[in-house]
C-alpha positions in Angstrom: 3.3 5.7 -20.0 1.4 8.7 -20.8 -1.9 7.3 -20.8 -1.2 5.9 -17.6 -0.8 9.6 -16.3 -3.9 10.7 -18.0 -6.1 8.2 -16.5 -4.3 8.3 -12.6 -4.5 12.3 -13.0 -7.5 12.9 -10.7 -6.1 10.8 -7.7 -3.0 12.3 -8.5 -3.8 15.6 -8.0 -6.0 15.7 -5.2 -3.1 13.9 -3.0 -0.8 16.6 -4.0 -3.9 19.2 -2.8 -3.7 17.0 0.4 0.4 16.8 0.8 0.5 13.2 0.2 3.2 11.5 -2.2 0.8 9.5 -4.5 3.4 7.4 -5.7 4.3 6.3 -2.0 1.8 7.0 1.3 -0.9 7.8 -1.5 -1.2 5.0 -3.8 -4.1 3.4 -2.0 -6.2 7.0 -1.6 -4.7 7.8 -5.2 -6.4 4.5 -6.1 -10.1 4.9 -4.2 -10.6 8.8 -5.9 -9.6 7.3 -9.0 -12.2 4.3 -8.7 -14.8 6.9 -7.4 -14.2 9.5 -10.6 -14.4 6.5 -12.9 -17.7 4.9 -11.6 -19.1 8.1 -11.5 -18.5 9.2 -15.2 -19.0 4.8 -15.9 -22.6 5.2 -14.1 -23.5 9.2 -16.0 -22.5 7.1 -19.4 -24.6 4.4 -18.8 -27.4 6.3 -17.8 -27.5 8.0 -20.9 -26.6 5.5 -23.2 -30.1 3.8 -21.4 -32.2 6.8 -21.8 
């Protein structure tokens, strides 16, 4: 279960910055920053690996 945190931690905290339970009202925004913060770091990783 504590991986699980670690890897939901960025959508996590920005819907508590917002005021939005993540676990309820959030999951779906908790879920798109998550997806965006992952492709991001996915797409830097690549990029190197490449270079």
């Amino acid at each position: 279960m504590k991986l699980v945190n670690a890897l939901l931690w960025p959508g996590t905290k920005v819907c508590e910055r917002l005021g939005v339970k993540p676990e309820g009202d959030g999951a779906l925004l908790r879920w798109m920053i998550n997806t965006f913060v992952y492709l991001i770091v996915g797409l830097v990783v690549l990029w190197i690996i490449v270079s």
